[in-house]
C-alpha positions as CSV (number, residue, x, y, z in Angstrom):
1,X,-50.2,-78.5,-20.2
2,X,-52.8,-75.7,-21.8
3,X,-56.5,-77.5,-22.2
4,X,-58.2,-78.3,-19.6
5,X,-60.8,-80.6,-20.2
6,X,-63.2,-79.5,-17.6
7,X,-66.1,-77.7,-19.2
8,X,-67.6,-74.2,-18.5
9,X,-71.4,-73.6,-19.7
10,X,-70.6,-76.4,-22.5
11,X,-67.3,-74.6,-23.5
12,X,-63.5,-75.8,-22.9
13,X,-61.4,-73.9,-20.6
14,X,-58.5,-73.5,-21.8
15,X,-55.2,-73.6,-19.8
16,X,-52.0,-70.5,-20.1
17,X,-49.0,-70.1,-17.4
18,X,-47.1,-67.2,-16.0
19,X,-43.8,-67.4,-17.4
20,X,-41.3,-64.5,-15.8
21,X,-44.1,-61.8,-17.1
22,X,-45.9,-63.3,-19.8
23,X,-49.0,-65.6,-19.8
24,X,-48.6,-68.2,-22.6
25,X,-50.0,-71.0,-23.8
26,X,-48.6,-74.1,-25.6
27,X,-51.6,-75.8,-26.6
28,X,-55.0,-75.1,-28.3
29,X,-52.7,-71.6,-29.2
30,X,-55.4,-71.0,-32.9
31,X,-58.6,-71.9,-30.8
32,X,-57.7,-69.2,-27.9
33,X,-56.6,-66.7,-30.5
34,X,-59.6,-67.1,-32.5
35,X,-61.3,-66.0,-29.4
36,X,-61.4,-62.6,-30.6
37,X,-58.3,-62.3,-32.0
38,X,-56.4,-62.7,-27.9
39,X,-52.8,-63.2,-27.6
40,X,-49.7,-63.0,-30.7
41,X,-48.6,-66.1,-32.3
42,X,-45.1,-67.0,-31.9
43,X,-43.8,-70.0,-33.1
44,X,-45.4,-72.9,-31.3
45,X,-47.0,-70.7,-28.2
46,X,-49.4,-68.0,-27.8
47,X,-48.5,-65.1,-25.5
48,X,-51.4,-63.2,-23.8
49,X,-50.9,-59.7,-22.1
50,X,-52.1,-59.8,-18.5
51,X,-55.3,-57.7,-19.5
52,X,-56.2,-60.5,-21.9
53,X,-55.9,-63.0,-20.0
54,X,-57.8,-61.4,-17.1
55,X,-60.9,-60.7,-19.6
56,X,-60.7,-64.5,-21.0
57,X,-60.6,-66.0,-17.1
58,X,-63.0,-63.5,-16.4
59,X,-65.4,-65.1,-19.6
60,X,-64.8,-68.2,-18.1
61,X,-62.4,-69.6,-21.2
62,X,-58.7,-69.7,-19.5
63,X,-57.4,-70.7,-16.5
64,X,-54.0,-69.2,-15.7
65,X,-51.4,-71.4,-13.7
66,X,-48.2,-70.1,-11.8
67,X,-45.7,-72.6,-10.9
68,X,-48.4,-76.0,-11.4
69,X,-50.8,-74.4,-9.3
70,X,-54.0,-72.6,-10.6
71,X,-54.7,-68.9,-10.1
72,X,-58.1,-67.4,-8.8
73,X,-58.8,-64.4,-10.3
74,X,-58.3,-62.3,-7.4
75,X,-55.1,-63.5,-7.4
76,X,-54.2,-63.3,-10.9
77,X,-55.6,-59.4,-10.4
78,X,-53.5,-58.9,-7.9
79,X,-50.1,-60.7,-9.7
80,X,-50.9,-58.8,-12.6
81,X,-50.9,-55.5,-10.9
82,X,-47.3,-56.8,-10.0
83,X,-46.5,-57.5,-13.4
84,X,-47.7,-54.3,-14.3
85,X,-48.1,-51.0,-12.1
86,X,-50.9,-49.7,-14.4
87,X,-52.9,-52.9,-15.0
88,X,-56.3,-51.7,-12.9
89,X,-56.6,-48.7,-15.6
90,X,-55.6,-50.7,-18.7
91,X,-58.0,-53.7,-17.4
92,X,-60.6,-51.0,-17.2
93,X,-60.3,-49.6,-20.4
94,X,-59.6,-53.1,-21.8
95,X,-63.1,-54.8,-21.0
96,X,-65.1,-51.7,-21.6
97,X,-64.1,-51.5,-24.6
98,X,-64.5,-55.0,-25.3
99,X,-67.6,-55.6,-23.6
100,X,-68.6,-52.3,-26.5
101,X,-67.7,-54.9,-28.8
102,X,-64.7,-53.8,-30.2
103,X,-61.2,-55.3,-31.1
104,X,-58.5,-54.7,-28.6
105,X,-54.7,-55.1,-29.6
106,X,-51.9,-54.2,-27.2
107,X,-50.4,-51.0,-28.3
108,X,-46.8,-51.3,-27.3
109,X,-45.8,-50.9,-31.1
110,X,-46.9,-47.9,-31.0
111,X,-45.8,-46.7,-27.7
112,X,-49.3,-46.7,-26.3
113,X,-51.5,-49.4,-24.4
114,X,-53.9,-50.5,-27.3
115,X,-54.8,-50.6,-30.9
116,X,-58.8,-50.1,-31.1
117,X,-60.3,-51.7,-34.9
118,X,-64.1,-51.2,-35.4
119,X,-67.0,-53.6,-34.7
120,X,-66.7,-56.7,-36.3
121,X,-63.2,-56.7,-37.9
122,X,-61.5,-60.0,-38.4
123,X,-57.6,-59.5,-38.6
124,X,-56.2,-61.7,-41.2
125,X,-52.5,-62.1,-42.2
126,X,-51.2,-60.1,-45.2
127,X,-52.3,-56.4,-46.4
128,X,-55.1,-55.1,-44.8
129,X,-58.0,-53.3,-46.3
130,X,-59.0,-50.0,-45.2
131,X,-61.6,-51.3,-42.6
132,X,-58.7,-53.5,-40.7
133,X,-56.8,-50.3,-40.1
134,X,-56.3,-49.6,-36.5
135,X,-59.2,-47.1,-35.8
136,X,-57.7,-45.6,-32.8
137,X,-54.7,-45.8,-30.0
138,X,-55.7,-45.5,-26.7
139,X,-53.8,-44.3,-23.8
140,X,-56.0,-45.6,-20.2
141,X,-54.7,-42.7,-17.7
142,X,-55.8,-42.3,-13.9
143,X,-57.9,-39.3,-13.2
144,X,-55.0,-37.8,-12.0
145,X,-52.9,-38.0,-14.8
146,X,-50.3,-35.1,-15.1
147,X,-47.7,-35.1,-18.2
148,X,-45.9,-32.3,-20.4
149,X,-47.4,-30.4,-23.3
150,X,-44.1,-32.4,-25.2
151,X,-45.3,-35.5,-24.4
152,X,-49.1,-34.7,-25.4
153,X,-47.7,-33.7,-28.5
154,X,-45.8,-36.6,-29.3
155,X,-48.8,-38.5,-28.6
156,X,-50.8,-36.7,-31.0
157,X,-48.0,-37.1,-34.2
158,X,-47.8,-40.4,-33.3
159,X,-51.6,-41.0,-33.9
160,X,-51.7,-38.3,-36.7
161,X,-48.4,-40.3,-38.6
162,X,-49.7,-43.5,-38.5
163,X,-53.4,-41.9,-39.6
164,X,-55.6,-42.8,-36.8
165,X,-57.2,-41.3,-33.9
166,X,-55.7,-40.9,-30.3
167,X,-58.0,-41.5,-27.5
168,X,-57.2,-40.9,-23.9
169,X,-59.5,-43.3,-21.8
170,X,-59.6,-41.7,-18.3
171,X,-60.3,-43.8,-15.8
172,X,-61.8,-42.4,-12.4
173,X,-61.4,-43.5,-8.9
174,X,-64.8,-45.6,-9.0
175,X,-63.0,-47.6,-12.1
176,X,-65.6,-45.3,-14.7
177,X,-64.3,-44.8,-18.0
178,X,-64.5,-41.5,-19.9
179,X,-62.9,-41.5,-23.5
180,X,-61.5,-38.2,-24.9
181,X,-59.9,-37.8,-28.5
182,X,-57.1,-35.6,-28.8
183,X,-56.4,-33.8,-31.8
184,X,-54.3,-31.0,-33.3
185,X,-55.8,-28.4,-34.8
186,X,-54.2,-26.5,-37.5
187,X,-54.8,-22.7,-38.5
């Protein structure tokens, strides 16, 4: 039920479902990952986050399905922002960054929306060397994004204690993205 065997520009399309609030795929789950490293592996499936998906429909690799029947990507844009009230920013900060050429992980292990790694790193199983070290979190916010000093702070430590760099990607009302790193300075 995941590969299609229509062909885009010479390339398979590949075939995921919305299951509750996960898009995952059964089949072809090491040819979708490999990608550019899309989705986490688990057990037999591979589970894309909405913003992955979106950018892989969007390259014209996956088609997304919803109870047997395809999704347009209007649609899948729209059921995503269901799924998820702050999709439009993440999405925005997820293909710009992408389209910069650089590896996008979800973040939720680190209680933020991505993991960034530098151009042209592979992730591979087992220790990492220093280059596959998660270069940067980032945080996409609206323009209008208000929090606490506290939770700035914790945001900070956070990037500080796992020794990377914390990025806030603001997103403006036109869907522009303007990145901002956030440090603490000590005296």
């Amino acid at each position: 039920m995941n590969k299609k065997k229509k062909k885009s520009e010479d390339r398979e399309i590949f075939e995921a479902e919305i299951v509750g609030d996960e898009i995952v795929a059964w089949k072809n789950v090491e040819e979708i990952y490999d990608l550019g490293c899309y989705g986490k592996i688990l057990d037999d499936k591979l589970v894309l986050s909405p913003v992955e998906a979106l950018h892989l429909i969007e390259r014209k690799r996956l088609a997304v399905k919803e109870k047997g029947k395809k999704l347009k990507k209007k649609k899948f844009f729209e059921r995503a922002c269901e799924m998820d009230e702050e999709f439009p920013q993440k999405y925005a900060v997820y293909k710009d960054l992408r389209e910069r050429g650089f590896l996008v992980r979800t973040g939720f292990k680190f209680g933020t929306h991505f993991r960034v790694y530098e151009r042209g790193v592979k992730l591979k199983k087992g220790p990492k060397s220093a280059k596959e070290h998660t270069k940067w979190i980032v945080h996409a916010i609206p323009e209008r994004f208000q929090c606490s000093y506290a939770e700035l702070s914790r945001a900070v430590r956070l990037a500080q204690n796992i020794r990377t760099h914390l990025i806030w990607a603001v997103v403006d009302e036109e869907g522009s993205t303007t990145y901002y790193e956030i440090i603490r300075i000590t005296p």
